[in-house]
GUTOR-638429 format. One record per residue (C-alpha): x, y, z; residue in one letter. Coordinates in steps of 0.1 Angstrom, whole numbers, plus 2048, in hexadecimal, padded with zeros to 3 digits. Layout:
REM residues N
xx=X	yy=Y	zz=Z	code=a
...
REM end
This chain:
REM residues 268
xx=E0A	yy=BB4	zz=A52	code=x
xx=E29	yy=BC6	zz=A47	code=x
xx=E4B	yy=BB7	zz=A54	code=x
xx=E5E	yy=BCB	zz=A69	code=x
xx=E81	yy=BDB	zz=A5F	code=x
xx=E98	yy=BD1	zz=A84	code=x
xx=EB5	yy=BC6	zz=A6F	code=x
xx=EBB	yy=BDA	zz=A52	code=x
xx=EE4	yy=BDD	zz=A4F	code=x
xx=EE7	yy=BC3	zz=A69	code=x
xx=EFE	yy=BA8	zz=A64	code=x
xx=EF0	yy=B85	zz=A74	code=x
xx=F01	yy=B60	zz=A74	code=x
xx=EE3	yy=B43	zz=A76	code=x
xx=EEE	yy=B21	zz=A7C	code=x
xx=ED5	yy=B04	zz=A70	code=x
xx=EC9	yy=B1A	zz=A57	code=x
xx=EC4	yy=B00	zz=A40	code=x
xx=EA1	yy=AF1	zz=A4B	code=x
xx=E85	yy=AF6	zz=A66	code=x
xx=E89	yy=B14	zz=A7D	code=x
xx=EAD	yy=B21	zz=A76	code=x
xx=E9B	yy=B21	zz=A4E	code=x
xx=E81	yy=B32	zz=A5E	code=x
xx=E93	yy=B4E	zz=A70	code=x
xx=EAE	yy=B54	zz=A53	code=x
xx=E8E	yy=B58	zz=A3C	code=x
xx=E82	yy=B6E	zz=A58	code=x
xx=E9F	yy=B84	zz=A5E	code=x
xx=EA7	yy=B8A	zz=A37	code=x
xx=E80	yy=B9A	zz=A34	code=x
xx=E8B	yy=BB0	zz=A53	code=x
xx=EA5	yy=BBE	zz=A3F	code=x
xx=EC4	yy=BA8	zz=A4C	code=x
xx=EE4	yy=B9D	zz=A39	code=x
xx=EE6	yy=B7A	zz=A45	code=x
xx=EFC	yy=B5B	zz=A44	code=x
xx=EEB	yy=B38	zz=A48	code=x
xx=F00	yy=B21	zz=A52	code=x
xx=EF4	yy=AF7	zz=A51	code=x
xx=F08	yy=AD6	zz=A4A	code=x
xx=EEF	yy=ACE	zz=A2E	code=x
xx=EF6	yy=ADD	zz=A0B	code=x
xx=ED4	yy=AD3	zz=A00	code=x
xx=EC2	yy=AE7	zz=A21	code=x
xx=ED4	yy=B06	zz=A14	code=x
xx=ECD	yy=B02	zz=9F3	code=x
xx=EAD	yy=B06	zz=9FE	code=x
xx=EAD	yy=B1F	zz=A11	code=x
xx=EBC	yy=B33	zz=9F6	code=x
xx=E9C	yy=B2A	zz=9DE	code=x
xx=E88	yy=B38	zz=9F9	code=x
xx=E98	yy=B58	zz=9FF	code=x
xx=E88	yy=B66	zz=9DE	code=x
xx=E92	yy=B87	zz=9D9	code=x
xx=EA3	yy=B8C	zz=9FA	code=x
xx=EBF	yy=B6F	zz=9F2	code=x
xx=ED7	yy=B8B	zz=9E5	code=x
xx=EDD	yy=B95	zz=A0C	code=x
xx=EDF	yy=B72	zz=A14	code=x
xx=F01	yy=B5B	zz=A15	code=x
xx=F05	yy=B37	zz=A19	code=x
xx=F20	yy=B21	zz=A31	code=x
xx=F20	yy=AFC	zz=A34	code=x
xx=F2C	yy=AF5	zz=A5A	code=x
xx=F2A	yy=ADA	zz=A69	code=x
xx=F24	yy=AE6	zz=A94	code=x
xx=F33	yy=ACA	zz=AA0	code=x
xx=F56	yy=ACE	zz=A91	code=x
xx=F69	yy=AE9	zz=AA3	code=x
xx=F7E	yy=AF1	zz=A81	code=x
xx=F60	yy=AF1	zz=A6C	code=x
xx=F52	yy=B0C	zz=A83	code=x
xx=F72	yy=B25	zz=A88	code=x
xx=F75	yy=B23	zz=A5F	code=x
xx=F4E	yy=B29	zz=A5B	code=x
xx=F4B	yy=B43	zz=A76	code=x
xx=F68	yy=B58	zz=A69	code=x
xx=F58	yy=B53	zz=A46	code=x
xx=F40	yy=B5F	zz=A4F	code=x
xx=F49	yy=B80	zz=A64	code=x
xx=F5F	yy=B86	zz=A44	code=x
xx=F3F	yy=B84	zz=A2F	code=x
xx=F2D	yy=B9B	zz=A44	code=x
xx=F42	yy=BB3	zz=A4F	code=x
xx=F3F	yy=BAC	zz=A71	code=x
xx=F25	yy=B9B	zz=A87	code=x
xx=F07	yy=BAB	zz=A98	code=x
xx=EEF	yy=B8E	zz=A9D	code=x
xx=EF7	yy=B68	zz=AA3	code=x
xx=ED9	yy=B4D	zz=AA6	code=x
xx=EE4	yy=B29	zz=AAE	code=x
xx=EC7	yy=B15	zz=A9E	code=x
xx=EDD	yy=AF6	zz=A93	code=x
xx=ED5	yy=AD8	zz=AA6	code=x
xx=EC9	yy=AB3	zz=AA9	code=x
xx=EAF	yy=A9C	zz=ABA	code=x
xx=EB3	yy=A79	zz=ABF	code=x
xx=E95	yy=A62	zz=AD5	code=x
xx=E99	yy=A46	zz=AE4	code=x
xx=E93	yy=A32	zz=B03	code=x
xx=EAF	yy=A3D	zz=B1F	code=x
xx=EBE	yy=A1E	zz=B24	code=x
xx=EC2	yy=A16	zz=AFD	code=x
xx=ED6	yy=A36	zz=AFC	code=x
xx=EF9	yy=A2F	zz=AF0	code=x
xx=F15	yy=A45	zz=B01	code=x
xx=F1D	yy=A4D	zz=ADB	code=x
xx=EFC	yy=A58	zz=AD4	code=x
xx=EFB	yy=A6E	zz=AF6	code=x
xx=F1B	yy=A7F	zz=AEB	code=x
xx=F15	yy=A85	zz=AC9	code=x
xx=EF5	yy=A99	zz=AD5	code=x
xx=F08	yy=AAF	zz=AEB	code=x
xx=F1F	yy=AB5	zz=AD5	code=x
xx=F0B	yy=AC2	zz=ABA	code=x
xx=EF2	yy=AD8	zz=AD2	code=x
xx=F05	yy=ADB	zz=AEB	code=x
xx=F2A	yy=AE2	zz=AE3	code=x
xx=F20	yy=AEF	zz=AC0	code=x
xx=F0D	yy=B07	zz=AD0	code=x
xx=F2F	yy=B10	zz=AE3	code=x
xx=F44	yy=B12	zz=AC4	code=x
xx=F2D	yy=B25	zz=AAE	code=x
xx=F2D	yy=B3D	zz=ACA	code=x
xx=F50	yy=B3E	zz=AD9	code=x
xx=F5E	yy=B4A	zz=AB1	code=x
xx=F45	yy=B60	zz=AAC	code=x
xx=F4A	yy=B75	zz=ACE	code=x
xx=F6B	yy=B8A	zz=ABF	code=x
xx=F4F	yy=B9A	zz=AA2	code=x
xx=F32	yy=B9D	zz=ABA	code=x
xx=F46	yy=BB1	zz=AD0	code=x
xx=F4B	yy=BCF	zz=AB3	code=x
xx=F27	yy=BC5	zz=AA9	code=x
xx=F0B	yy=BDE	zz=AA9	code=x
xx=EF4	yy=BDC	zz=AC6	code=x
xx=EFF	yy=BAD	zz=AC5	code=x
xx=EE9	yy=B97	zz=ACF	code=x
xx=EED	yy=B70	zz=AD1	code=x
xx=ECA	yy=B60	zz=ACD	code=x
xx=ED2	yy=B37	zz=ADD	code=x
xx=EBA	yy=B18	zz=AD6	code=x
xx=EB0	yy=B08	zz=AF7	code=x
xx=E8F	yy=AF0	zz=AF6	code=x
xx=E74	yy=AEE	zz=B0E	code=x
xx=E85	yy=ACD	zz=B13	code=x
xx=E9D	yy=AE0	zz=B29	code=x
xx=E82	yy=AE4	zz=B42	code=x
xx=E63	yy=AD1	zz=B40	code=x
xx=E65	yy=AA6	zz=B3C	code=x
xx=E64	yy=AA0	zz=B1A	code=x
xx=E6A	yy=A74	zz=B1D	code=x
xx=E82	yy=A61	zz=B05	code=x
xx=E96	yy=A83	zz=B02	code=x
xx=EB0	yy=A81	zz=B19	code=x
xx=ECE	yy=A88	zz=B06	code=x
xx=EC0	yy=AA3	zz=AF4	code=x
xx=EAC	yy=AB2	zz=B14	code=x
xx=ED0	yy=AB2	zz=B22	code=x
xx=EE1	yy=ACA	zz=B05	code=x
xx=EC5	yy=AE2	zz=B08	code=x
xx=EC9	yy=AE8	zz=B2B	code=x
xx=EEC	yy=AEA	zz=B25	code=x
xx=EE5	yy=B05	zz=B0C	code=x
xx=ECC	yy=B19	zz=B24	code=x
xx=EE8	yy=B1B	zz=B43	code=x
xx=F03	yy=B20	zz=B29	code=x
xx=EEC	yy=B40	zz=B1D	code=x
xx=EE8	yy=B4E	zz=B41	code=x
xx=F11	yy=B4C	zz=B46	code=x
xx=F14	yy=B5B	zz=B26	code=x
xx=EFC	yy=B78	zz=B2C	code=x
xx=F10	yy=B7E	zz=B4C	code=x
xx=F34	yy=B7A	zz=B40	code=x
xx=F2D	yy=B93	zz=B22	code=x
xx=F12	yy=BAD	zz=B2E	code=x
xx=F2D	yy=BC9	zz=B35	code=x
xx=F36	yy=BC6	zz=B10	code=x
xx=F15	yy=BCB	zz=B02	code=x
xx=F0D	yy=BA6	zz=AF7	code=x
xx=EEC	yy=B99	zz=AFD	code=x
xx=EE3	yy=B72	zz=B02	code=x
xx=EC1	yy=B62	zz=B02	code=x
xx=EB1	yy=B3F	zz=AF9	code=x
xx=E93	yy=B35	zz=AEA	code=x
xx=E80	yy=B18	zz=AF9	code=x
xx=E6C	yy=B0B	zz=AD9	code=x
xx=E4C	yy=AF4	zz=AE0	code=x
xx=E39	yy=ADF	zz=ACB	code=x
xx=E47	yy=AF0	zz=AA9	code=x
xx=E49	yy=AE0	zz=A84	code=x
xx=E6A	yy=AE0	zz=A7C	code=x
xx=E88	yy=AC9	zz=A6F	code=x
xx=E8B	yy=AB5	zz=A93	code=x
xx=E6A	yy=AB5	zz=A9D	code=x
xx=E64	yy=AA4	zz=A7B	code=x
xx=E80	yy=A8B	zz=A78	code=x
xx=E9D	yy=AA0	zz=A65	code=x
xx=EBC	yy=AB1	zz=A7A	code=x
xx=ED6	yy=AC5	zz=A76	code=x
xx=EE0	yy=AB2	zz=A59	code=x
xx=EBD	yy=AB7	zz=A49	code=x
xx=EBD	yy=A92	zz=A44	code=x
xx=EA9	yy=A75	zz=A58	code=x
xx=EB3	yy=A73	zz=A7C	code=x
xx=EA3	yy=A52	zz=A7B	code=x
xx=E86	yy=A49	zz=A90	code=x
xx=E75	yy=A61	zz=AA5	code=x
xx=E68	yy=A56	zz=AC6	code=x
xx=E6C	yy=A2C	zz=ACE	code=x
xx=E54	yy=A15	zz=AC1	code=x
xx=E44	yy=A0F	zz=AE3	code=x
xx=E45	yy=A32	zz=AEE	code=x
xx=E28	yy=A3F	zz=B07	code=x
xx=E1A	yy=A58	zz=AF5	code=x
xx=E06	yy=A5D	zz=B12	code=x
xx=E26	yy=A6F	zz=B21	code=x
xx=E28	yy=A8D	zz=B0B	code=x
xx=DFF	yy=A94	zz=B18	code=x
xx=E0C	yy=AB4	zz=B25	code=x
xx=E1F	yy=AC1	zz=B06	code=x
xx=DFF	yy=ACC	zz=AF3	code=x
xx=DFB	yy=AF0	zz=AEC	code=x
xx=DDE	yy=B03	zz=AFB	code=x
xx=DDE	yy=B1C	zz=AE0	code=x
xx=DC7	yy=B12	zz=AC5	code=x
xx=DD8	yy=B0E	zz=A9D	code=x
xx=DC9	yy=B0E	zz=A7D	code=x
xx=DBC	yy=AEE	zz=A6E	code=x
xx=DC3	yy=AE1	zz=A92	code=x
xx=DE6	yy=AD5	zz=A8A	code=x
xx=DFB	yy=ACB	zz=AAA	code=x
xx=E1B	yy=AE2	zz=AA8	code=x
xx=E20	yy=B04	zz=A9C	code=x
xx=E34	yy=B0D	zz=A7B	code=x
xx=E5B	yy=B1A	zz=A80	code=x
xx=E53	yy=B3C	zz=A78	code=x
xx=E44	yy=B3C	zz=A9C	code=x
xx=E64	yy=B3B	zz=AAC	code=x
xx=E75	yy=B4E	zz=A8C	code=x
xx=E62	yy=B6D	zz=A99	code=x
xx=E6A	yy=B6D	zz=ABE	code=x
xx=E93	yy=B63	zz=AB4	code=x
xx=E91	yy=B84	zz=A9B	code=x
xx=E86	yy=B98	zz=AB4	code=x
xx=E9C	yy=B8F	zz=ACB	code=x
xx=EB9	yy=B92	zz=AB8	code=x
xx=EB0	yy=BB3	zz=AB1	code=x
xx=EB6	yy=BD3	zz=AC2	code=x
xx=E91	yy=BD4	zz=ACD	code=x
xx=E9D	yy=BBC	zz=AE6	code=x
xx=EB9	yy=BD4	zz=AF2	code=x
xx=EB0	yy=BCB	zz=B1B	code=x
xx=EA7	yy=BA6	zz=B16	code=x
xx=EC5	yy=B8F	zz=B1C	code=x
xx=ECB	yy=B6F	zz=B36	code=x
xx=EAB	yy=B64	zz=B2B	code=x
xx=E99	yy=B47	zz=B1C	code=x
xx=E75	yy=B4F	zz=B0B	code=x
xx=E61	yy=B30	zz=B06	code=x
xx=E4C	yy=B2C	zz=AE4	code=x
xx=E36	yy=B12	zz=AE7	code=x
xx=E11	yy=B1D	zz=AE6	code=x
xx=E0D	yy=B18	zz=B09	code=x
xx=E13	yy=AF4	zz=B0B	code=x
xx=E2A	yy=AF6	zz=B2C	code=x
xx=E18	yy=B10	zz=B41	code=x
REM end
């Protein structure tokens, strides 16, 4: 099946787009035509990336930024705009998960979740509104979880900065649908990716994934009801990489204030 063409001479800003799905969608967007920037704190995800981008790498330009440091992101942001042009499409993919048993939580460890979903989801997107407002047709594509919604045990902190991220998304859609700016979240689901499989942001170990004595029996509900090759539990990142594309796109022109959840089914 041929790739579609949404984003030729559009001009798109992907945090996280060193690993898992912000790799995914970068790849994604720079088939469709797209001049992107991937942003990520990891030197080696990039690096990567960059391999993978084949022949399309020559519309593709690499930032390290680090979410969680608010001067980091105003000197990567307007890097980036400069690089570009302008801005037309932003998709906040960076982000972290950390496990652990609610009451082993450390305050520390709470915080430093929030701040890089959460508040680096608000600093990505705070620079980058001055460009999306002369962008063509913008669009802000946001990374909530189904964690936001549905129990997902052992996750508090990061359940927490994902439904901070889907309200935050609503407000936004509100505050800047006069202007032409269009807000949405994905909800990904039992998907592969650098979390789900023990790397972050960083691209590096987050350490252990869920406690030593965790109930697996808990996550009973979080199994996909669509069917996968080779009967493997979670779907690749270019699952969600498709639905982000398109709504980043002008295809999407009267979607906004929304959240669409890819997850095979697993939380109907």
């Amino acid at each position: 099946m041929s790739e579609l063409q949404r984003y030729d001479g559009r001009r798109v800003l992907i945090t996280g787009g060193g690993s898992g799905i912000g790799q995914a969608t970068t790849l994604r967007i720079l088939r469709e035509g797209g001049r992107v920037v991937a942003a990520d704190i990891s030197e080696t995800g990039l690096a990567d990336t960059l391999a993978k981008a084949g022949t399309d790498r020559e519309r593709l330009t690499t930032s390290i930024m680090d979410i969680a440091d608010e001067e980091s992101v105003r000197s990567g942001v307007a890097d980036a705009v400069r690089v570009l042009g302008g801005l037309d499409t932003l998709v906040n993919a960076a982000g972290v998960l950390r496990s652990a048993h609610f009451e082993d939580t450390s305050v520390q460890e709470f915080e430093r979740v929030l701040r890089i979903n959460l508040v680096g989801t608000f600093l990505v997107t705070r620079e980058s509104i001055a460009a999306l407002r002369t962008g063509d047709a913008p669009a802000v594509v946001n990374f909530s979880s189904t964690s936001a919604m549905f129990a997902h045990p052992y996750m508090s902190a990061y359940a927490a900065s994902k439904g901070g991220i889907q309200a935050m998304t609503h407000a936004l859609a509100m505050e800047f649908g006069k202007q032409g700016i269009r807000f949405n979240a994905v909800q990904p689901g039992s998907i592969s990716s650098g979390m789900t499989d023990g790397t972050g942001a960083s691209g590096q170990s987050t350490g252990p994934g869920l406690p030593a004595d965790a109930d697996i029996a808990l996550f009973a509900k979080a199994a996909p009801a669509l069917p996968l090759p080779g009967g493997v539990p979670f779907a690749g990142p270019d699952a969600v990489a498709a639905v982000v594309a398109m709504l980043g796109s002008p295809d999407a022109y009267f979607v906004t204030g929304t959240e669409v959840r890819v997850d095979g089914g697993s939380h109907m």
